[in-house]
N, C-alpha and C positions, 0 to 999 in steps of 0.2 A: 377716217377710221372710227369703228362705234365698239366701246366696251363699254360691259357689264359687272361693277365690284356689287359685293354683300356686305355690309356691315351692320346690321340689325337682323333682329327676326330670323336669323339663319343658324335654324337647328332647334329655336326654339320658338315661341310666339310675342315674344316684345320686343319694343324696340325696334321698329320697324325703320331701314335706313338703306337705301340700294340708290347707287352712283353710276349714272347713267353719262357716257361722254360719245361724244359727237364731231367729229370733225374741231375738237381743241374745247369746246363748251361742254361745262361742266355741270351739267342735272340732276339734283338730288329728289328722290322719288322718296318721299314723308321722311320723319325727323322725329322719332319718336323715342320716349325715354324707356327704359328698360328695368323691368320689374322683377323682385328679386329678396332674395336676402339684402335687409338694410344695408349691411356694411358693403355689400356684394356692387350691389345695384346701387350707392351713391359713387363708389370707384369707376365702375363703365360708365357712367352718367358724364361724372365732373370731365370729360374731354371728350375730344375725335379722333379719330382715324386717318383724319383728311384734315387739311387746312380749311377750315371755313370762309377763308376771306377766296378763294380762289374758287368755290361755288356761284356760277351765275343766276341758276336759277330751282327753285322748290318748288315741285308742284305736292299740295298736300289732298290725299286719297279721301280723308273725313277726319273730325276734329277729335275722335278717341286720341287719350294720351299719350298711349303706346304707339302712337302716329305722330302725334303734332309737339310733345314735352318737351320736346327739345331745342323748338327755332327760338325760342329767347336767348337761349344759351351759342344759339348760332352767329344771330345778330351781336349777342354780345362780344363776340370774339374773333369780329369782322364782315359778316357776309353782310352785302347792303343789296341784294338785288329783288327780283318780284317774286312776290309769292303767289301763286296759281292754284284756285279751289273754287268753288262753287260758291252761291251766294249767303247758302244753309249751313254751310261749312265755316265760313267766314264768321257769319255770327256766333255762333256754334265755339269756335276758338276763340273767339273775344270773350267771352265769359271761363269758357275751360280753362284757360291758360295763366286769368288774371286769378280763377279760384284756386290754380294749381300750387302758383308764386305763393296767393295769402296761405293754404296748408302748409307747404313746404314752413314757411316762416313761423306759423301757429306749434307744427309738430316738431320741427326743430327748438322752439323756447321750452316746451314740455321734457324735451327728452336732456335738456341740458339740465335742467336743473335736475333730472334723477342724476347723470352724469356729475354735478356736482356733489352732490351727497356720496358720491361713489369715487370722488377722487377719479375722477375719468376726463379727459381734454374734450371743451365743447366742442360743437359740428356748427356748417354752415349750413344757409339753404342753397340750393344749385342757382334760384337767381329771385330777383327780386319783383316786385308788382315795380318797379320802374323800367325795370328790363323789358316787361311784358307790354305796358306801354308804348316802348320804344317801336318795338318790331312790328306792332300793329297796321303801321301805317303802307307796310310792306305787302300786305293784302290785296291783291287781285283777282276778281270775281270772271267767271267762266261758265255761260248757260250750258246745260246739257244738248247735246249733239252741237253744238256752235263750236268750229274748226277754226285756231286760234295759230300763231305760229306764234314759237315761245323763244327760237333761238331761229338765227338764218335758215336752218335745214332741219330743225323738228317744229313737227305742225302737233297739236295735241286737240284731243277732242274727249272731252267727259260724257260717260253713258251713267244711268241711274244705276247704284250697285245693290241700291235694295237692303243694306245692313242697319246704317242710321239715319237720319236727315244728313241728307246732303250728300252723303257717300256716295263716293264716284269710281265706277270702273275707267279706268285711263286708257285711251291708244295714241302712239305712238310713231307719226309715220315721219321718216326717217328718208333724208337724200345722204348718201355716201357716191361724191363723182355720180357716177351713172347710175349707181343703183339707189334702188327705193327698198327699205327695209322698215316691216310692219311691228311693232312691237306693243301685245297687252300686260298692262299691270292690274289684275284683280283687286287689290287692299283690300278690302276685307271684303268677303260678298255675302250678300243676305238670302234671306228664303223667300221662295216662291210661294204665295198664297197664304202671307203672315198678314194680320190686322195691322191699320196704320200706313205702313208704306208700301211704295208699287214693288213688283217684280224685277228682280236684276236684269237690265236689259243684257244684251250680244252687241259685241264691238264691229262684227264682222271679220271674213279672215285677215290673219295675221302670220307672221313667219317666226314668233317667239312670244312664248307666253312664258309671264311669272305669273302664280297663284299661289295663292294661301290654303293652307293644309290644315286647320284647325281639328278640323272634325273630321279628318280624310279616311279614317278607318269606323268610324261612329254612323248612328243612325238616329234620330229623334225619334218621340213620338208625338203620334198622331194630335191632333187640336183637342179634341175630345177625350184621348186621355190624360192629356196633359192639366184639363180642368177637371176632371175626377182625383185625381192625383194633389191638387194644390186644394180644392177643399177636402180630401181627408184630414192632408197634413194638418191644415189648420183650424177643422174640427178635432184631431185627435192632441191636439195641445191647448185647445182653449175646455178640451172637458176637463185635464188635467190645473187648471188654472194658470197656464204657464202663457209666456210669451213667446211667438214668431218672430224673432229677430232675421231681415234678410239684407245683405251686403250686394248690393246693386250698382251699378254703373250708371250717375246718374241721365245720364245722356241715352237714350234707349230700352236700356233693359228697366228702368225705372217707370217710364210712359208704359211700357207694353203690359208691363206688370197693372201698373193702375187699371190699366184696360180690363185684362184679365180679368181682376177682381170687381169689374163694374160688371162682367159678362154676367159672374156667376151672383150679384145682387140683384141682378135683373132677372135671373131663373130662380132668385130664391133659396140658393145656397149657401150663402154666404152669412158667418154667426155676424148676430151684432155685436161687434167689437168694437174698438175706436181703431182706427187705420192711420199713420202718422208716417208721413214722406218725411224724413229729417234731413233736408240738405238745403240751403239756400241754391244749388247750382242747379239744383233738380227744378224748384220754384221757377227760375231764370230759364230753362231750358225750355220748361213748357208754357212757357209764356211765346217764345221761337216758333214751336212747332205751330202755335196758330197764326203765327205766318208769315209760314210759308206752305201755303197747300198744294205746291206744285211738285212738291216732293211725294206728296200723299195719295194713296187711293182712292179710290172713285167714295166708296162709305165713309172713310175718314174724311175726305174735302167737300164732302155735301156736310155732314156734320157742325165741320169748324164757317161754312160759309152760312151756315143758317145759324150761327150764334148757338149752337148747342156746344157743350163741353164732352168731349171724351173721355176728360182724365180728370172730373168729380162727380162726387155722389155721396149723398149723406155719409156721416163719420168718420170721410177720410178728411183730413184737416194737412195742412203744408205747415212746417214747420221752419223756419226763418232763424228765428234769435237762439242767442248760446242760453241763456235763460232758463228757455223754454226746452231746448233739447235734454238739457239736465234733468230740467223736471220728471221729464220719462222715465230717468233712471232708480228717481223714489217713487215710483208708483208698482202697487203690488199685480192690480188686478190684470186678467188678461186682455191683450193688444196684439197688437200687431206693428212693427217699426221696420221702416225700409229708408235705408240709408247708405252714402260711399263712402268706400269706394266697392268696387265689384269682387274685387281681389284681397283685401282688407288689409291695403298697405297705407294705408294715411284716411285722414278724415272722421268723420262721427261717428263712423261705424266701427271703430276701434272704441270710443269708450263705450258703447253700446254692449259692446263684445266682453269688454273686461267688468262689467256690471251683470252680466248675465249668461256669460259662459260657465258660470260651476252649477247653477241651478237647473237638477235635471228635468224639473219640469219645463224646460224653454225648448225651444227649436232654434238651431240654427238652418236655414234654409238655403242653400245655395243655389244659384238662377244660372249659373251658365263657367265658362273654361277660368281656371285659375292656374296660373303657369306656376311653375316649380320653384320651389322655396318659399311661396310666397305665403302669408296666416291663414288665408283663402285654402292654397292643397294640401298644407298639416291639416286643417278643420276637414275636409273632404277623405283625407285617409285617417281621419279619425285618431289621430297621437292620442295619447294618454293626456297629454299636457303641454301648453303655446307659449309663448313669448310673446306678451303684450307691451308695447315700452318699454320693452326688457327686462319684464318679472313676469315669474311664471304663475301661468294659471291652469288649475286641470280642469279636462274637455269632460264635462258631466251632463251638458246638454245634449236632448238629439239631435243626430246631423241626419238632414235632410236633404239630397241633392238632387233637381230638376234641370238637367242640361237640355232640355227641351225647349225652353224657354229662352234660350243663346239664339242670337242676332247671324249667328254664321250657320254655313249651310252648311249640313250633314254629308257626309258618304255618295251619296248618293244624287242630292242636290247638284252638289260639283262636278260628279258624271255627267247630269243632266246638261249643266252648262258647256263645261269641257266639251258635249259631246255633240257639239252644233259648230265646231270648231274644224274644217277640213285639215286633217290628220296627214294626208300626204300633204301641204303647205308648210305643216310645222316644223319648222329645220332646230327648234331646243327649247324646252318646259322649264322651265325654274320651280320648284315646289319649297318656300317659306314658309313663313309666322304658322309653325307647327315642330311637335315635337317630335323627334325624328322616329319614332317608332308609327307617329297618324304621317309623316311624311310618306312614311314607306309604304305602309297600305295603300296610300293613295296613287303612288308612284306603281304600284303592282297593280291596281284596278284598272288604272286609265292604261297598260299597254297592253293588260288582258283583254279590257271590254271596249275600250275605245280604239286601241291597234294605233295609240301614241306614241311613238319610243324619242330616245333621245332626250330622257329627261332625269335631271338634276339635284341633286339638293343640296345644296351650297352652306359649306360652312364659313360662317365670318370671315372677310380677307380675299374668298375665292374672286378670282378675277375669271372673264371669257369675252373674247371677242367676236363677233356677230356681224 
């Protein structure tokens, strides 16, 4: 027998977690923490759904948090089996996971001590840099197109998904008795024809697709307006003397960004400003990305293979030490600081935020989707005024929003892929990590224009057998 549970990402976009069984093996398809109102999102976090010791095995789609947050806390409370990703992935969560543990820990000692002055009962962190340690060793590596069997009767094979390094579109080919049953999991899928990394590859057909719906009713823009559009904003804040504060994910949207801004240095657009990556994980990551240029593009991997850098050029400088990031926050003149998290629930980019969100000469700049509740879609729908560590501040800066700039594919994109899919094979569509209003549009495109039907959107819990 093969069934399909939902316990992440279903309905909304974090927290990505679907329970894939097979003939008695239990397959968890990523692990990922869920992002949220603090109080919200540490209560879904601290447990499961499911028993974790009775998971055999995890295959993780790419090392975003909303994907992977959560196998420390797996390992922690029992599961001891392998874990299944790519090689870009692997490294990729060895840094993500151990900088996850130290915030957690950094941001919970911060917020206790207001909690103390408040007569308020301290918080824990969900687990520890020993935890992360632990589960490490649980990593096993999977080349793209290389057909692996992971359990007696699931073979698995990783396609390039084109979103982050290392990101993998997953199939899933499945024996039940006599039958063979094809299953794809998209996780996150990237865009076609983006700087840095290659194209989402096609799994070939399958008899059941999950996909991610992020952007499922949206449409980007173009490359070129996308760079007219990021040097206004940040001509039209640095004539004001103000600062471009941007909350980036630093895994991805951080590297693309640097890009970006090397484009427009290179044509000459770009004010002289000083430019300042503030993350240590960001530092780490792109030290990764050169290498592995097998995840890369033909222009990005001639690049890093000729010892040229893609992600410096005068005045941008990486920032490392707690020291130095402070120092940012007494400096009057205008800048530009790009920091995480993307979402702006933990990390530098919250003191960032709370030192320069009432001054309305700043920009706030946002690069890509921030799920519901989170300091990220208050800033995007523009409140009046946030909760930063839990005192308010009013929103007197401009908000700027460039979802153009997001790693997931558009509307359209997802048609594009979806629609190399033979539609009479597909016997049921799963549509995730989206909110159910881009589910829907997506779910009403693909049976309009693609003549998909039989598709889904699964809330939390939902169970189906296949």
């Amino acid at each position: 027998m093969i069934r399909l549970s939902f316990h992440g990402a279903a309905r909304t976009v974090t927290g990505s977690s679907h329970l894939l069984e097979v003939n008695g093996k239990r397959i968890l398809m990523d692990c990922g923490l869920f992002q949220g109102r603090r109080s919200e999102s540490y209560e879904q976090n601290k447990s499961f759904p499911f028993d974790p010791a009775e998971i055999d095995v995890v295959v993780l789609s790419h090392a975003h948090i909303d994907h992977s947050g959560k196998i420390p806390m797996l390992f922690k409370h029992g599961f001891r089996g392998p874990i299944f990703c790519t090689a870009a992935t692997r490294d990729l969560a060895n840094i993500m996971l151990l900088d996850s543990a130290f915030i957690q820990e950094k941001d919970t000692e911060f917020v206790n001590k207001l909690h103390k002055k408040k007569g308020l009962p301290p918080v824990a962190p969900l687990y520890s840099l020993d935890d992360v340690v632990d589960v490490l060793s649980q990593f096993q590596t999977i080349g793209y197109k290389r057909t692996t069997a992971i359990t007696p009767d699931v073979d698995l094979t990783f396609h390039d998904a084109g979103h982050i390094l290392g990101s993998a579109v997953s199939r899933y080919d499945m024996r039940d008795g006599e039958r063979s049953v094809a299953l794809c999991y998209t996780g996150d899928l990237g865009r076609p024809d983006r700087p840095i990394l290659r194209d989402p590859e096609h799994v070939g057909d399958v008899d059941y697709l999950i996909s991610e719906s992020t952007y499922g009713g949206r449409v980007h823009l173009g490359s070129e307006v996308l760079l007219d559009r990021l040097e206004d904003v940040i001509k039209r804040t640095v004539s004001r003397s103000g600062k471009v504060i941007v909350p980036a994910f630093s895994v991805g949207r951080t590297q693309e960004m640097v890009y970006h801004l090397h484009e427009l240095r290179e044509q000459g657009r770009l004010p002289e400003i000083p430019i300042f990556v503030d993350s240590p994980l960001s530092v780490n990551a792109t030290q990764i990305f050169r290498i592995h240029p097998e995840c890369m593009d033909e222009e990005a991997r001639r690049a890093i293979l000729r010892h040229q850098n893609p992600f410096s050029f005068e005045n941008l400088r990486y920032i490392q030490h707690v020291r130095e990031s402070k120092e940012l926050n007494g400096r009057t003149d205008p800048m530009m600081i790009i920091s995480s998290s993307g979402m702006c629930e933990g990390g530098r980019i919250l003191h960032h935020l709370r030192n320069n969100i009432e001054d309305e000469r700043n920009t706030i700049l946002i690069t890509g989707y921030s799920a519901e509740h989170t300091l990220g879609r208050k800033i995007v729908e523009r409140m009046p005024s946030v909760k930063i560590f839990g005192e308010e501040y009013n929103l007197n800066a401009e908000v700027f929003v460039l979802n153009s700039l997001s790693a997931h594919a558009d509307r359209n994109e997802l048609l594009r892929y979806h629609g190399q899919f033979d539609s009479s094979r597909l016997t049921g569509t799963f549509l995730v990590h989206g909110d159910t209003d881009q589910a829907e549009k997506l779910r009403f495109s693909m049976e309009d224009e693609l003549g998909i039907n039989n598709i889904a959107i699964p809330s939390p819990g939902d169970e189906f057998t296949l």
